[in-house]
C-alpha positions as CSV (number, residue, x, y, z in Angstrom):
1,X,19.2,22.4,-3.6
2,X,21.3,25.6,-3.9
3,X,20.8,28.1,-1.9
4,X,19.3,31.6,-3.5
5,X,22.4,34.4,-4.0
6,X,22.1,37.0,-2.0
7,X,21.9,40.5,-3.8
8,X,24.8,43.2,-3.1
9,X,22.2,45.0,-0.1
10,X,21.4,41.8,1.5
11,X,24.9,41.0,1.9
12,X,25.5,44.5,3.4
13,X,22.8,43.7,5.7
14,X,24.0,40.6,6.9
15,X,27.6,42.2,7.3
16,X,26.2,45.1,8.9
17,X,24.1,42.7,11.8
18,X,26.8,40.5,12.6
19,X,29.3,43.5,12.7
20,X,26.6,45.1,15.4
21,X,25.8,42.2,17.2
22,X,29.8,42.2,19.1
23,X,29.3,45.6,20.4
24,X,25.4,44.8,21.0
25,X,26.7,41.7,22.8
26,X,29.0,43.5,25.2
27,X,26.4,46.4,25.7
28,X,24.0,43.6,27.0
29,X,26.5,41.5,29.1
30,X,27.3,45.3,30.9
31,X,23.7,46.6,31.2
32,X,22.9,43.1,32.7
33,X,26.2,43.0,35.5
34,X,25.3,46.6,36.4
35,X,21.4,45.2,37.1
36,X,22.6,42.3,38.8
37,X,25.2,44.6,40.8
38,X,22.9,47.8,41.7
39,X,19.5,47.1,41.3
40,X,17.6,46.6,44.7
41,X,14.8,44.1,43.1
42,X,15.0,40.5,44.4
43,X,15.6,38.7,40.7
44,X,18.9,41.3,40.7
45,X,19.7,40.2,44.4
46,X,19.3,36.4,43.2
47,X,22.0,36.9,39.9
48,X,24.4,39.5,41.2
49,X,25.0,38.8,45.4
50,X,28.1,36.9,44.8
51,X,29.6,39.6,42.9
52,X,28.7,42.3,45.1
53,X,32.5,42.4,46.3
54,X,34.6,45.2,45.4
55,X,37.5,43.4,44.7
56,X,36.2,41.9,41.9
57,X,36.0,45.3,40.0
58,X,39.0,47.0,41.4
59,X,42.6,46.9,43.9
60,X,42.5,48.9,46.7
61,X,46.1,48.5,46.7
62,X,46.9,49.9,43.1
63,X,45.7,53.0,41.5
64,X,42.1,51.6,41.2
65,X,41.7,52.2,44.9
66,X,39.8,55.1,45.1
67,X,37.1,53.0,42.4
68,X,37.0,50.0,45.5
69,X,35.8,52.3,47.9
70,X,33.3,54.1,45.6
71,X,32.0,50.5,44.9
72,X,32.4,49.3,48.6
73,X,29.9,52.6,49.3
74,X,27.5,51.3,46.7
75,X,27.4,48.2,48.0
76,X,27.2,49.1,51.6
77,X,26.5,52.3,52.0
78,X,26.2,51.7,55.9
79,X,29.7,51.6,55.9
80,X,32.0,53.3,58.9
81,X,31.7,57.1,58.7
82,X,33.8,59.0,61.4
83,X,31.4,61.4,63.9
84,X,34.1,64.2,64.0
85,X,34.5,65.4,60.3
86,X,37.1,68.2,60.0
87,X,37.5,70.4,56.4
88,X,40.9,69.5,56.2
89,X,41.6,66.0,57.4
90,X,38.5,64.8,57.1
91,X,37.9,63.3,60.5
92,X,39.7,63.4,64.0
93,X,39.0,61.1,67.2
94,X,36.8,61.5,69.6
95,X,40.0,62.3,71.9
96,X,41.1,65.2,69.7
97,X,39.0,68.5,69.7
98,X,38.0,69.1,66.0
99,X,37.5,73.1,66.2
100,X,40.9,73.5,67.6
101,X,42.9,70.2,67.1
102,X,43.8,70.1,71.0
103,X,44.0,67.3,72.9
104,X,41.2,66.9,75.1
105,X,43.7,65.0,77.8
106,X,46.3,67.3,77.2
107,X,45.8,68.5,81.2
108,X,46.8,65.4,82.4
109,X,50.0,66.1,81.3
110,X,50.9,68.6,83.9
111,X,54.3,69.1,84.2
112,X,55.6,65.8,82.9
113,X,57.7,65.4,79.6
114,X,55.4,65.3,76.8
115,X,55.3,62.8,74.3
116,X,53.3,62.7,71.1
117,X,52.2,60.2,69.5
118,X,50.6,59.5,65.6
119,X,49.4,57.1,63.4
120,X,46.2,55.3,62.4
121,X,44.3,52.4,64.1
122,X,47.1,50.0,65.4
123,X,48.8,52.8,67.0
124,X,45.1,53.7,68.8
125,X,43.2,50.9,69.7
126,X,40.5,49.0,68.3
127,X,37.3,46.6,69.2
128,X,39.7,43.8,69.9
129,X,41.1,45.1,72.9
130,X,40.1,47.3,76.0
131,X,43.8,48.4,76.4
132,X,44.8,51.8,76.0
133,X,48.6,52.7,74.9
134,X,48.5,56.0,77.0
135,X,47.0,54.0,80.1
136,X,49.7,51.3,79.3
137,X,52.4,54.1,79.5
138,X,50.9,55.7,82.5
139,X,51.6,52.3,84.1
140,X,54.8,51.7,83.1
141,X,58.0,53.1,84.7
142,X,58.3,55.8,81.8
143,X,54.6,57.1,83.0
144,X,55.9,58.9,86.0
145,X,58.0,61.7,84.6
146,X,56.2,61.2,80.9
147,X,52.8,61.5,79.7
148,X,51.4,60.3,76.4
149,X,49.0,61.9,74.1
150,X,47.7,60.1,71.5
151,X,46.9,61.6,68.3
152,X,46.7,58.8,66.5
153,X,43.4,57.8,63.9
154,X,41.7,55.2,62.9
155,X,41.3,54.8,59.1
156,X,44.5,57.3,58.7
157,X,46.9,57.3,55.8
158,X,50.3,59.5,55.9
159,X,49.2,62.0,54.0
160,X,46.3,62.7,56.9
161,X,48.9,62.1,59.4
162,X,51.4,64.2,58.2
163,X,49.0,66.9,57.4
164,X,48.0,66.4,61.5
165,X,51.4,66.7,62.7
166,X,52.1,69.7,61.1
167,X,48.9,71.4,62.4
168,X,49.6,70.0,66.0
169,X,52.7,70.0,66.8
170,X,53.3,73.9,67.0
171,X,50.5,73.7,69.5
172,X,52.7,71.6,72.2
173,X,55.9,73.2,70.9
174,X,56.9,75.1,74.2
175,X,56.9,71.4,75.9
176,X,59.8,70.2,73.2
177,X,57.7,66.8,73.1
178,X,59.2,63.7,71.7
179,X,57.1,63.0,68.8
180,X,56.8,59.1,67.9
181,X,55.0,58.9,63.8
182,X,54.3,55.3,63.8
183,X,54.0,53.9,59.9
184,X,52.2,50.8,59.4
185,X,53.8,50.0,56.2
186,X,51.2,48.0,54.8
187,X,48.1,50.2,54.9
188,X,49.0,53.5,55.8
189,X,51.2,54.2,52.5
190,X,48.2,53.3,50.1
191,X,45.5,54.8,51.7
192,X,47.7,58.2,51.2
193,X,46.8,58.0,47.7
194,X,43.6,57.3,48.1
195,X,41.0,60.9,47.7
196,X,38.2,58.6,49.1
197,X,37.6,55.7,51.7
198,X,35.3,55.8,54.4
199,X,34.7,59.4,53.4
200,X,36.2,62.4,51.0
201,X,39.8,62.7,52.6
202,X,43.0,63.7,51.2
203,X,45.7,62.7,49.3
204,X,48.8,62.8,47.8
205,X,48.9,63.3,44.0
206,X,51.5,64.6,41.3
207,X,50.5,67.8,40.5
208,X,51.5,69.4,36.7
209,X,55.4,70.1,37.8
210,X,55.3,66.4,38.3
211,X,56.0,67.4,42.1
212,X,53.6,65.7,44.9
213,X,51.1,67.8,46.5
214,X,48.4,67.4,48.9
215,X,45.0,67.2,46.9
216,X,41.9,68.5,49.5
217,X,38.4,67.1,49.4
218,X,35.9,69.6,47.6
219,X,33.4,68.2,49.8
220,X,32.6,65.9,53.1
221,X,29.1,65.4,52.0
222,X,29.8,61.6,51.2
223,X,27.1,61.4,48.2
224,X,28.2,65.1,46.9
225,X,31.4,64.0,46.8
226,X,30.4,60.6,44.6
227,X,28.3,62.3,42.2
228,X,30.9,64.5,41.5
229,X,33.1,61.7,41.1
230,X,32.2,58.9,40.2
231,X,33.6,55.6,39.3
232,X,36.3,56.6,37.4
233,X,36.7,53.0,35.0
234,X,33.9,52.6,32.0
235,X,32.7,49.2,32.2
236,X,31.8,46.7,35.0
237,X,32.3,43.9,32.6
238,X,35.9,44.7,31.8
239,X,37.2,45.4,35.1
240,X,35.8,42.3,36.0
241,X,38.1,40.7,33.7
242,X,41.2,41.9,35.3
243,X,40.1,41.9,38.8
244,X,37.7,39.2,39.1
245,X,39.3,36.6,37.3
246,X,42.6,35.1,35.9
247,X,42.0,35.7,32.3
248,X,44.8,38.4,31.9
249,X,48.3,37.7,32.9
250,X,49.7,39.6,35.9
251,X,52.5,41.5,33.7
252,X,49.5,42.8,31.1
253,X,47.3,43.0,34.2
254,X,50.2,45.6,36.0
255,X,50.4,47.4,32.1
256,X,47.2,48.0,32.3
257,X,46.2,49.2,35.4
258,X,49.6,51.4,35.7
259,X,51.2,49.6,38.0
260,X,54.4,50.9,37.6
261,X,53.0,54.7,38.0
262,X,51.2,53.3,41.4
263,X,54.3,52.4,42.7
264,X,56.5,55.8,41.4
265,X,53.5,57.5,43.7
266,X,53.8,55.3,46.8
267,X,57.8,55.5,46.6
268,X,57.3,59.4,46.6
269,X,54.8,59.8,49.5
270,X,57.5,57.4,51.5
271,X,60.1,60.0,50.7
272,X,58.1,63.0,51.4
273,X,56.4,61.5,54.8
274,X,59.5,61.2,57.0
275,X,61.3,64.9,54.9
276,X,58.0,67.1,56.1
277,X,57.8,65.2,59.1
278,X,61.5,65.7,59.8
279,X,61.2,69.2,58.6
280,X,57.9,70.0,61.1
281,X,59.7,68.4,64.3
282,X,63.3,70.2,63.4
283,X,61.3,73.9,63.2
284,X,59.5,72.6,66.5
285,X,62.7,71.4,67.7
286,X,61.5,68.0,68.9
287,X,63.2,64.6,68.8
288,X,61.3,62.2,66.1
289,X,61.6,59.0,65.9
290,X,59.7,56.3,63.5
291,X,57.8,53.7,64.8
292,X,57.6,51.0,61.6
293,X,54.6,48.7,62.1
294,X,53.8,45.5,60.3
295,X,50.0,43.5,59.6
296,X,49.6,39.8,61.3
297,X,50.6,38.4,58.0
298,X,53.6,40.3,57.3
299,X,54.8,40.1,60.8
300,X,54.2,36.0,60.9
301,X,55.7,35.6,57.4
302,X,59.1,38.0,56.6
303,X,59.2,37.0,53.2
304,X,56.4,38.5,52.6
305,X,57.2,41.9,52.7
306,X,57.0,43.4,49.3
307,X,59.3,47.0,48.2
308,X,57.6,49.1,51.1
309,X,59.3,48.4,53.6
310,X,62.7,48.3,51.9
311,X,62.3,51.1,49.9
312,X,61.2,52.8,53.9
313,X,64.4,52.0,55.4
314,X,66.4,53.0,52.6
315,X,64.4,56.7,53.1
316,X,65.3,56.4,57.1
317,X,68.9,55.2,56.0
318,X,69.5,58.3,54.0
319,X,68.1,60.8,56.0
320,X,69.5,59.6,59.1
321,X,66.4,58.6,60.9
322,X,65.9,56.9,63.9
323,X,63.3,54.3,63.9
324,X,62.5,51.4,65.8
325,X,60.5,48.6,63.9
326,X,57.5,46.3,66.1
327,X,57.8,43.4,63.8
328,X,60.9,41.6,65.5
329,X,59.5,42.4,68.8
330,X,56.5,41.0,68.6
331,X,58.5,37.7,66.3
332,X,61.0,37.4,69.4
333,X,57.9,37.7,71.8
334,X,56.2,34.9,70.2
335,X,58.8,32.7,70.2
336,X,60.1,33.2,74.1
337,X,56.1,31.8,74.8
338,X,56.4,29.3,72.2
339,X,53.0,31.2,70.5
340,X,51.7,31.7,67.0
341,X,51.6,35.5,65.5
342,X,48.0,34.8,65.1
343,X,47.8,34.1,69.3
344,X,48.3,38.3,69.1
345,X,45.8,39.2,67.0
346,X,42.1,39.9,67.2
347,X,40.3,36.4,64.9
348,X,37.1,37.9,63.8
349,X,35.3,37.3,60.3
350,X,37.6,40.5,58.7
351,X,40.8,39.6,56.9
352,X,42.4,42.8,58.3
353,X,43.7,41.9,61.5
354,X,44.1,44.4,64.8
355,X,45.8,43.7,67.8
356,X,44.3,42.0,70.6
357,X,45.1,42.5,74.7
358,X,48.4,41.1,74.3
359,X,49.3,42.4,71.2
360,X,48.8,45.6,72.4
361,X,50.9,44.9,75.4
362,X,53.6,43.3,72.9
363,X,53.4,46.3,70.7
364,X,53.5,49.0,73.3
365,X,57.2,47.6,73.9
366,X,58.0,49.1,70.8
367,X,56.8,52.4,72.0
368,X,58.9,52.0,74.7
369,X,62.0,51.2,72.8
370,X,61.5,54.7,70.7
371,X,61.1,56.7,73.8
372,X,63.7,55.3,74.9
373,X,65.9,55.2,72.0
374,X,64.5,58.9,71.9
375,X,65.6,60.3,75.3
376,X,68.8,58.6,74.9
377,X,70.1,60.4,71.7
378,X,68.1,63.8,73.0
């Protein structure tokens, strides 16, 4: 039997519906991930737990990083918020008066040399250990005409550090310390670009010259700050595409996400770390020297260093910087006891690895070498 013909407005009409139902479609596959994502009811919990991972949806090592915290926040937003906020770097340690930015050991110094020393966690100390690097100093044969405060932060980038150095350092600048800016090379460089973490903090950016700038947070408030900037990416569904799966190749995947313009930043904020650095300490006229930290992985496996830390020492090469690098320390330490990289290293559930009792005792030799590297060439 043959079918009926369709008049000229039912043909429309069937053009028209299947030309709506692709955009329909994707409207319903987005409106259903953000349900399975956000919504608190137990049928949501039941579709969406497995994908409540950030780095499905975004890189917090590319220029969708500030978009993993936001969605890190939304999934837990229990997560680690600092007790000392300050309005410019967002937090400070306990060990670090926030009103003034004084260190509240700074009288133990008396009238020993003064040595200052910055950084984020590995150069603090962490839940792994009970070891202190100033009470390791204090016991070491350096500790008796040398006292070490600590200035270092957990969750820092270099952008915070460098901003902490220049407020800081003019404070202790009668002592002519020697100042020791310890880089961990794979985590302190990207969370400088980064306007959001833990908390509003901030950042280095391009400004409209096309020069980099420090960018402020317009607010601490944690949920101010997010609903004045929000995710910055439209849909869940497509950034689940490149993130969450292997779908798109890596060279459209790095296209896409502006790769290339994440890595022109980053090779920037390098550069500009160690010259404002340099630039504080030579006004302050104190000896600096760089203290070039590596994660468990990178330190256990060389070849897997990617351009940071080349594209580091060729900054420290040009400006003639002294530095003294932990990684072949802690390699050459292992291997006198015969000991895995991991053996130094806290094991817990994260991925993101800290020291442990005898990695810090392993790392503080590297301290050691850049004071003393430091006094010799003072």
């Amino acid at each position: 039997m043959t079918p009926p013909k369709l008049t000229k407005r039912a043909k429309r009409i069937r053009v028209l519906a299947t030309l709506l139902a692709v955009p329909v479609g994707l409207l319903a596959v987005e409106f259903g991930l953000r349900f399975a994502l956000f919504s608190d009811s137990s049928l949501a919990h039941w579709m969406g737990d497995d994908l409540r991972k950030p780095g499905l949806f975004a890189n917090q090592l590319d220029g969708s990083g500030e978009d993993y915290w936001k969605i890190y926040h939304r999934f837990d937003p229990a997560l680690w918020s600092p007790f000392y906020k300050h309005p410019e770097l967002g937090w400070v340690s306990h060990e670090v008066d926030a009103a003034t930015l004084r260190h509240r050991d700074e009288e133990t110094v008396a009238e020993r040399q003064l040595v200052l020393l910055y950084g984020s966690s590995h150069a603090r100390y962490n839940g792994a250990t009970t070891l202190r690097f100033p009470g390791l100093f204090d016991e070491s044969p350096l500790g008796q005409d040398h006292a070490l405060l600590n200035f270092a932060t957990s969750g820092y980038g270099l952008c915070q550090m460098v901003m902490q150095l220049e407020r800081t350092l003019p404070l202790y600048a009668e002592k002519h310390p020697l100042v020791l800016f310890t880089i961990m090379i794979d985590r302190d460089l990207d969370r400088a670009a980064l306007g959001f973490r833990q908390m509003p903090q901030p950042k280095f950016a391009f400004g409209d010259d096309d020069k980099l700038e420090i960018i402020e947070p317009t607010s601490l408030d944690t949920d101010a700050y997010l609903e004045a900037n929000p995710v910055a990416f439209p849909s869940y569904a497509w950034n689940y595409v490149l993130y969450g799966t292997s779908i798109v190749s890596d060279e459209t995947k790095a296209r896409l996400t502006h790769k290339a313009e994440s890595k022109r930043l980053r090779r920037a904020i390098l550069r500009t770390t160690i010259e404002r650095v340099q630039a504080a300490c030579e006004t302050a006229g104190c000896q600096l020297i760089v203290v070039i930290q590596q994660d468990e992985k990178t330190t256990a496996n060389p070849k897997l260093e990617s351009w940071r830390e080349a594209a580091l020492l060729a900054d420290l090469d040009e400006l003639h910087q002294p530095f003294v690098s932990s990684a072949p320390i802690l390699r050459a330490e292992a291997k006198a006891h015969n000991k895995p990289i991991t053996a130094y290293y806290n094991q817990g559930a994260v991925s993101y690895k800290h020291p442990n009792d005898d990695g810090m005792r392993v790392l503080f030799k590297a301290f050691e070498a850049a004071v003393t590297q430091g006094l010799e060439s003072h």
